[in-house]
N, CA, C and O atoms as CSV, one atom per row, in Angstrom:
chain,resi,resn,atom,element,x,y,z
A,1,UNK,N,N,0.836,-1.172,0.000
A,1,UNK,CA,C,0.000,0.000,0.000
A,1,UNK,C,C,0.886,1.242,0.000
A,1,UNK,O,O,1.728,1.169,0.895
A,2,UNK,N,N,0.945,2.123,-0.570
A,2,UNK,CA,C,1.239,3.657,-0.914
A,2,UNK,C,C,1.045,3.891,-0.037
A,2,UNK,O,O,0.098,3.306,0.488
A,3,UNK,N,N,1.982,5.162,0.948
A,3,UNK,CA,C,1.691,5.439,1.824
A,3,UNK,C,C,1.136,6.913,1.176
A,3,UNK,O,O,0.884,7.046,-0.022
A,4,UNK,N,N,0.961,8.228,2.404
A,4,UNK,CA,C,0.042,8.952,2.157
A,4,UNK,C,C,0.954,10.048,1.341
A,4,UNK,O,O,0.309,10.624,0.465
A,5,UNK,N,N,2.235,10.422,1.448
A,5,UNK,CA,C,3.071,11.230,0.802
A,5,UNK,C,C,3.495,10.255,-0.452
A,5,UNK,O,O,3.416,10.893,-1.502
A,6,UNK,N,N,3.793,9.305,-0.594
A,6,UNK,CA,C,4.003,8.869,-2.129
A,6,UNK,C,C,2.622,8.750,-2.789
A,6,UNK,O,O,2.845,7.930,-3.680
A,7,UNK,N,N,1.418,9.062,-2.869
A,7,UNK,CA,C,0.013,9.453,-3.529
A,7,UNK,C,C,0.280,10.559,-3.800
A,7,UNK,O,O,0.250,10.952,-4.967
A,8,UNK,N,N,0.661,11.463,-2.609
A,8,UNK,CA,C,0.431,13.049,-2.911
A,8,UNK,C,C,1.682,12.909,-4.032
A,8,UNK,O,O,1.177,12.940,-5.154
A,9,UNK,N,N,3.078,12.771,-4.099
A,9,UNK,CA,C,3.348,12.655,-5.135
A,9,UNK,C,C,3.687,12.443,-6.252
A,9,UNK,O,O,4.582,12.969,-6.913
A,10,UNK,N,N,2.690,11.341,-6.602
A,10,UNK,CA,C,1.831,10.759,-7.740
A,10,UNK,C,C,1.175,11.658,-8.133
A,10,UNK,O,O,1.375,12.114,-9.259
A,11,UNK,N,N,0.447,12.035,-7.508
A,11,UNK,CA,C,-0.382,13.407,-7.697
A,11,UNK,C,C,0.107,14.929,-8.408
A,11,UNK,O,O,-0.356,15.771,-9.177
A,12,UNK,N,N,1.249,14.701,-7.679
A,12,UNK,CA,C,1.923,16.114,-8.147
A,12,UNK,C,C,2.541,15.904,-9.334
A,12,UNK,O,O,2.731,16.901,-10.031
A,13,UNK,N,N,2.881,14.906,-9.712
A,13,UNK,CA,C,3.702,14.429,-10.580
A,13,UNK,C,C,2.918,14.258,-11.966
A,13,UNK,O,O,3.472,14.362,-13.060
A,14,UNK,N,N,1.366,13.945,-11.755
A,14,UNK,CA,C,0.328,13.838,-12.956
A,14,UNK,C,C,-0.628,15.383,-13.125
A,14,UNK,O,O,-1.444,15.634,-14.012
A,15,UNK,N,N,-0.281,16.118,-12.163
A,15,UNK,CA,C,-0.675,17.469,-12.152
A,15,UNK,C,C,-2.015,17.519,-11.703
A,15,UNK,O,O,-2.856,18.264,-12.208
A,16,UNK,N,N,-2.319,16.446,-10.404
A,16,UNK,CA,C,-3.515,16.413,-9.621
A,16,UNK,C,C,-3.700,17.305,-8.680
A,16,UNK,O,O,-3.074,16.842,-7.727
A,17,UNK,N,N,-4.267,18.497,-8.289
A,17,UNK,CA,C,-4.644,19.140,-6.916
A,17,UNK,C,C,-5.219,17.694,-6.054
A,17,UNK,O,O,-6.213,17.020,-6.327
A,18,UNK,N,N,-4.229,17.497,-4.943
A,18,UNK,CA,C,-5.006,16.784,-3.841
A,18,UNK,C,C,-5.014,17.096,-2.797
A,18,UNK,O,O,-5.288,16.257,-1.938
A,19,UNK,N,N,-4.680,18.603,-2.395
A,19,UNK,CA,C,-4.857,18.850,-1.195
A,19,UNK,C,C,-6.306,18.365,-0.319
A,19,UNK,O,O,-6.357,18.065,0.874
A,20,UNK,N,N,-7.282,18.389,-1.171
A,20,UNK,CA,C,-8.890,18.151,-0.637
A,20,UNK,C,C,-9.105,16.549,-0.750
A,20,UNK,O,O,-10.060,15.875,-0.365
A,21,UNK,N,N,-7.906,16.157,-1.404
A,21,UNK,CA,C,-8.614,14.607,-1.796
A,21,UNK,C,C,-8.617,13.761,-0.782
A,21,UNK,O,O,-7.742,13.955,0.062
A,22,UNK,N,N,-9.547,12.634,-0.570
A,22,UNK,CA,C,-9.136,11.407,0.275
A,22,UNK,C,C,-7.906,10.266,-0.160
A,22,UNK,O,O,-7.234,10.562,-1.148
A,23,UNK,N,N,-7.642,9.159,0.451
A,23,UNK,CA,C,-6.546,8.632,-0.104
A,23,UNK,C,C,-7.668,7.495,-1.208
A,23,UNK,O,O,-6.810,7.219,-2.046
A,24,UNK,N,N,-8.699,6.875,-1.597
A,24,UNK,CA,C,-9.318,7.018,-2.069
A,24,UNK,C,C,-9.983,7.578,-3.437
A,24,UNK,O,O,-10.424,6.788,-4.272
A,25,UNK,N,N,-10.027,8.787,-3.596
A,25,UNK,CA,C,-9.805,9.861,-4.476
A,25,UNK,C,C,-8.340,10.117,-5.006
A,25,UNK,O,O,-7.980,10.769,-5.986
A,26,UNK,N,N,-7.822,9.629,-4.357
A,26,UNK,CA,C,-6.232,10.505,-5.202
A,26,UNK,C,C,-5.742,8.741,-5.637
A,26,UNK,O,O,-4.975,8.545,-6.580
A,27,UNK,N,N,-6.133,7.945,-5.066
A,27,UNK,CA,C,-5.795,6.397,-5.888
A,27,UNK,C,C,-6.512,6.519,-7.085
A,27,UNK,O,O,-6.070,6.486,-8.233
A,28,UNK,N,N,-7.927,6.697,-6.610
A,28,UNK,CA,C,-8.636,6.866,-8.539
A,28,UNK,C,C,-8.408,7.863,-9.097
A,28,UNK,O,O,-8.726,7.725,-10.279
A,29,UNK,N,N,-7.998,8.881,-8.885
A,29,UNK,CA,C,-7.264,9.808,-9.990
A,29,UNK,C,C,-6.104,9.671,-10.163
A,29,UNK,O,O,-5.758,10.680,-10.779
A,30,UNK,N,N,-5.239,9.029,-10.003
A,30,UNK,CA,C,-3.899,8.547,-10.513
A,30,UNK,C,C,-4.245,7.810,-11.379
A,30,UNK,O,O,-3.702,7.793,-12.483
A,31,UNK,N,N,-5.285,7.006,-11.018
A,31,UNK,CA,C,-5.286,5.409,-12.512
A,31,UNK,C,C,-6.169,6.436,-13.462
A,31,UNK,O,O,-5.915,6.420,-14.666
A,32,UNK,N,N,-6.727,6.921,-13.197
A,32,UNK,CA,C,-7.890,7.592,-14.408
A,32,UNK,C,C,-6.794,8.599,-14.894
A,32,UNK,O,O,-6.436,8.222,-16.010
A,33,UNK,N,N,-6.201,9.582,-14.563
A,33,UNK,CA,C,-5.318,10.548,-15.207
A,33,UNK,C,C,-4.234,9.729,-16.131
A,33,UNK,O,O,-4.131,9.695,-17.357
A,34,UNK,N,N,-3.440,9.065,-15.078
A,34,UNK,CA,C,-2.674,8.494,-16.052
A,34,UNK,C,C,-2.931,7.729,-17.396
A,34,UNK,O,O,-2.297,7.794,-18.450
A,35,UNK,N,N,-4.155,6.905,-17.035
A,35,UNK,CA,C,-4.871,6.143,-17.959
A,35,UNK,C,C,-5.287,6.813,-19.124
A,35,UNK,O,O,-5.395,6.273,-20.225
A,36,UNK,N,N,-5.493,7.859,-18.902
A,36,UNK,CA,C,-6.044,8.808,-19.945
A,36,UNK,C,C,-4.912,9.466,-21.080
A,36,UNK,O,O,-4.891,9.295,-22.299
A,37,UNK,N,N,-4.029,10.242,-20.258
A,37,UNK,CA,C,-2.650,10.658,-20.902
A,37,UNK,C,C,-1.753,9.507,-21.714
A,37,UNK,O,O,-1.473,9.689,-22.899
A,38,UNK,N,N,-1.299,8.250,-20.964
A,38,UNK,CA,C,-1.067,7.764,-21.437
A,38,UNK,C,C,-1.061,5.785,-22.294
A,38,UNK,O,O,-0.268,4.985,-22.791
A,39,UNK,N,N,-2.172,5.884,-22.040
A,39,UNK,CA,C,-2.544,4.641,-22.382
A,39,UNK,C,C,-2.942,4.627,-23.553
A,39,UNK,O,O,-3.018,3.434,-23.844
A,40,UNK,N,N,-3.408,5.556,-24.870
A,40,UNK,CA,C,-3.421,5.169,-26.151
A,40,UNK,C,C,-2.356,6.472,-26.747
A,40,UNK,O,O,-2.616,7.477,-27.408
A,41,UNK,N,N,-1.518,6.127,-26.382
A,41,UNK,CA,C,-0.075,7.026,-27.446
A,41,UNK,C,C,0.594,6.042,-28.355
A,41,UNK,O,O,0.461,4.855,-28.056
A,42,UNK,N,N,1.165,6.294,-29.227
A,42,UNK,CA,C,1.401,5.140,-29.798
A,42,UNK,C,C,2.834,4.974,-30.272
A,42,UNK,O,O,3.292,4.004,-30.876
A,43,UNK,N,N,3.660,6.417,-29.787
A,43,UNK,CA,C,4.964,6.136,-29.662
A,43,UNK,C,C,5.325,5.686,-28.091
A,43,UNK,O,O,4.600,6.160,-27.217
A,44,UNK,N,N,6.544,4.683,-27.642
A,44,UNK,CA,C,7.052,4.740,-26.579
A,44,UNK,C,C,6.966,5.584,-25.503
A,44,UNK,O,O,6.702,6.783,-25.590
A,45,UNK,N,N,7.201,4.937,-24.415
A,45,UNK,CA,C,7.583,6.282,-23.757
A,45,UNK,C,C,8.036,5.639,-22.861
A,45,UNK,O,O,7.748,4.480,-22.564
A,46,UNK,N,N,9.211,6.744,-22.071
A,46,UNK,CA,C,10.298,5.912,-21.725
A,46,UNK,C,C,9.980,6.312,-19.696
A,46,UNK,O,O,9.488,7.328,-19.205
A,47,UNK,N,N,10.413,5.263,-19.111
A,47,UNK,CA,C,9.863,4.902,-18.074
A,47,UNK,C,C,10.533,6.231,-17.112
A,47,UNK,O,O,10.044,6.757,-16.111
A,48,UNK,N,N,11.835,6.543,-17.829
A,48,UNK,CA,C,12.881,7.545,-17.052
A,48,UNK,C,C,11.801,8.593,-16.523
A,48,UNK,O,O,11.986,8.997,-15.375
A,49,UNK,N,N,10.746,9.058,-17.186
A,49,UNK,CA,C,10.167,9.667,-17.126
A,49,UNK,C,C,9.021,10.146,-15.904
A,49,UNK,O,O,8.480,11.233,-15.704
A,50,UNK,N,N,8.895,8.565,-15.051
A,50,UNK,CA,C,8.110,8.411,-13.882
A,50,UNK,C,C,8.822,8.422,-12.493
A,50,UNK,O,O,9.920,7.990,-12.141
A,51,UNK,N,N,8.385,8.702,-12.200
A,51,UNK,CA,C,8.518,8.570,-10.503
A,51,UNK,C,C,8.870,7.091,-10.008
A,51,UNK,O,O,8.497,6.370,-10.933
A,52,UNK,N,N,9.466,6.203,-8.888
A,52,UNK,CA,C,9.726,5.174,-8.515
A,52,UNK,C,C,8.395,5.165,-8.016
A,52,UNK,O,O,7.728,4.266,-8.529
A,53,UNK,N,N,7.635,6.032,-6.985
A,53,UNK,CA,C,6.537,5.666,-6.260
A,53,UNK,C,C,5.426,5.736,-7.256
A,53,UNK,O,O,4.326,5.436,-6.790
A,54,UNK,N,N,5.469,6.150,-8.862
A,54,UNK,CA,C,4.214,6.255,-9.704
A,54,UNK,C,C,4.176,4.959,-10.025
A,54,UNK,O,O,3.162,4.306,-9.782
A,55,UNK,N,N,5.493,4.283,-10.736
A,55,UNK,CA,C,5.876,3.266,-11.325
A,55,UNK,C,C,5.054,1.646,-10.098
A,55,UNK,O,O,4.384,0.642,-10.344
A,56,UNK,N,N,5.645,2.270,-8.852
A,56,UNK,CA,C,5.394,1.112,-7.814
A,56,UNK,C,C,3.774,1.335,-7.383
A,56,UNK,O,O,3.273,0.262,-7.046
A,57,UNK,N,N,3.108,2.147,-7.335
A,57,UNK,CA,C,1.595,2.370,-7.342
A,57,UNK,C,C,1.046,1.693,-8.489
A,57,UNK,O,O,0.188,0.892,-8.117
A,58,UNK,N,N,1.239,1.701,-10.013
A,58,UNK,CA,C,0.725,1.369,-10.964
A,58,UNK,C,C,0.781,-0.195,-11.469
A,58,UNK,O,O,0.019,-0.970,-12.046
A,59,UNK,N,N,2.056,-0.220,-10.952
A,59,UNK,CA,C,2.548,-2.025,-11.355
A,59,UNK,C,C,2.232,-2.663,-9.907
A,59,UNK,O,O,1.570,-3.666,-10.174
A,60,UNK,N,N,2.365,-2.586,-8.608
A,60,UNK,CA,C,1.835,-3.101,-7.624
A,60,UNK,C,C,0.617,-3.131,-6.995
A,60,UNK,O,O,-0.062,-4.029,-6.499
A,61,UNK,N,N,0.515,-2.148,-7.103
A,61,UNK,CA,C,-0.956,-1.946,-6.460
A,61,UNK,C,C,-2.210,-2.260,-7.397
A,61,UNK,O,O,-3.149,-2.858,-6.872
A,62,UNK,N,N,-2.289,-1.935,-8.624
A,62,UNK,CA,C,-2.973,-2.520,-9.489
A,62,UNK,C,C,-2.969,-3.246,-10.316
A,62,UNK,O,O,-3.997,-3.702,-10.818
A,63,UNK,N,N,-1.810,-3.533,-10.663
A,63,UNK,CA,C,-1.560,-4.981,-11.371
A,63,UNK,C,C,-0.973,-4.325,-12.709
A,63,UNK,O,O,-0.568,-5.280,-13.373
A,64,UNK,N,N,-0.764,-3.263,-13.340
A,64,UNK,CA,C,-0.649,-2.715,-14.722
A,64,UNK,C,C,0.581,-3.431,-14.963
A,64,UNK,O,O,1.272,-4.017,-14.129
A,65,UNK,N,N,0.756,-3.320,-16.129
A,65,UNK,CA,C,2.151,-3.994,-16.524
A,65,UNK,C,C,2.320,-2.822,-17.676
A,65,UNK,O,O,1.651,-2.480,-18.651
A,66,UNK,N,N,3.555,-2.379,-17.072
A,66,UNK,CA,C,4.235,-1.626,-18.364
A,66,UNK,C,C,5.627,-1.910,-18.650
A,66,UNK,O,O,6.544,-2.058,-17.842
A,67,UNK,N,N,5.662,-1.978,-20.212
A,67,UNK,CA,C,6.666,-2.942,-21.150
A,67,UNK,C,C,7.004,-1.285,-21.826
A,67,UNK,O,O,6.350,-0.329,-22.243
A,68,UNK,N,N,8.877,-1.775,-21.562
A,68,UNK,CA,C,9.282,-0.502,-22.011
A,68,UNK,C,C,10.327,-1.123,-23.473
A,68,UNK,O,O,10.542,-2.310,-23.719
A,69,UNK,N,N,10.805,-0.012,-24.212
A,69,UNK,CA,C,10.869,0.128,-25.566
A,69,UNK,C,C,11.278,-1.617,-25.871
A,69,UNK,O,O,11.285,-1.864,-27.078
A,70,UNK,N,N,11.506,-2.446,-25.255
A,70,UNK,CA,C,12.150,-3.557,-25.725
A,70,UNK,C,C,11.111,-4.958,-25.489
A,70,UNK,O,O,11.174,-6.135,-25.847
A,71,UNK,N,N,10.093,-4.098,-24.651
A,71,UNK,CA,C,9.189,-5.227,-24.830
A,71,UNK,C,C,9.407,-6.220,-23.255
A,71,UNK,O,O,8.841,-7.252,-22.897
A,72,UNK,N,N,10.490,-5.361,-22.563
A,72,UNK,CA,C,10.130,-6.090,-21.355
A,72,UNK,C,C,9.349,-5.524,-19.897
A,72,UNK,O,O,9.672,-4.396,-19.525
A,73,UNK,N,N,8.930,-5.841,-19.558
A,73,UNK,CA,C,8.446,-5.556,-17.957
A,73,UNK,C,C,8.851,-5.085,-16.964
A,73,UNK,O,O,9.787,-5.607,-16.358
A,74,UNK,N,N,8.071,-3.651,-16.427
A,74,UNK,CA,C,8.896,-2.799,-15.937
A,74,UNK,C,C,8.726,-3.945,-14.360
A,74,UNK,O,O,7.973,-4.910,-14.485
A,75,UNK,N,N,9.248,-3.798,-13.371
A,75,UNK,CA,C,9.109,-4.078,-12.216
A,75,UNK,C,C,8.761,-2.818,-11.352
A,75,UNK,O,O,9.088,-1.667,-11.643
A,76,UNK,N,N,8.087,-3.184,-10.306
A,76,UNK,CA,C,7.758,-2.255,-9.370
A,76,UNK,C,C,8.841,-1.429,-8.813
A,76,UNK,O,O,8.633,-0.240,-8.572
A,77,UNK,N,N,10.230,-2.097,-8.543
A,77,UNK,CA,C,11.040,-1.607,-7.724
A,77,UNK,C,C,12.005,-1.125,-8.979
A,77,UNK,O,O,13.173,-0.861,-8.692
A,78,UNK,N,N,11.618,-1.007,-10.230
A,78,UNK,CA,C,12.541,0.060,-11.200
A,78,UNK,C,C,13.489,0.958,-10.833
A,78,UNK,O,O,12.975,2.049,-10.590
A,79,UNK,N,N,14.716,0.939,-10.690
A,79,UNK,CA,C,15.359,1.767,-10.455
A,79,UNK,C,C,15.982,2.569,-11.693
A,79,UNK,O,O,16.485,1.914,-12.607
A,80,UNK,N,N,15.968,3.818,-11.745
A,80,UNK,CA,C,17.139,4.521,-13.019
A,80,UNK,C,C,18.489,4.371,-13.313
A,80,UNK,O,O,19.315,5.231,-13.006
A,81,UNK,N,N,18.741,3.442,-13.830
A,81,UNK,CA,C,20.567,3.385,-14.204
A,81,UNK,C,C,21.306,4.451,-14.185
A,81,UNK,O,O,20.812,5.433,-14.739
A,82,UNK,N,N,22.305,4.565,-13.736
A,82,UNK,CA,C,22.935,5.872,-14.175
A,82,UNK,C,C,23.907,6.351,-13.234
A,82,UNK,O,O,24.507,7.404,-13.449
């Protein structure tokens, strides 16, 4: 489970106001925002781009599976090379 500061930013990170939200509300607007932005694009997009706690909310907590440019499976605990 996400705790209450890695939601908030998830939140901040998808450009959610959650100061008013419940934890509740800011779980379903993470999957609905994100879902929306990026779930029918049809170039890549590269994971560098997320948060560890967006990445670990989306692939753990709900089961999503996101496959980056090579076709493999991100893991929850993704870390950035570098």
């Amino acid at each position: 489970m996400a705790t209450l500061a890695e939601l908030r930013q998830c939140c901040e990170e998808l450009g959610i106001e959650s100061s008013a939200l419940t934890r509740e509300d800011m779980e379903g607007n993470i999957r609905t925002v994100f879902d929306k932005k990026y779930s029918n694009r049809k170039a890549p997009i590269s994971a560098d781009q997320f948060s560890e706690p967006l990445l670990k909310f989306l692939t753990k907590q709900h089961f999503w599976h996101i496959l980056d440019r090579d076709g493999n499976e991100l893991k929850y605990n993704y870390l950035k090379e570098g």
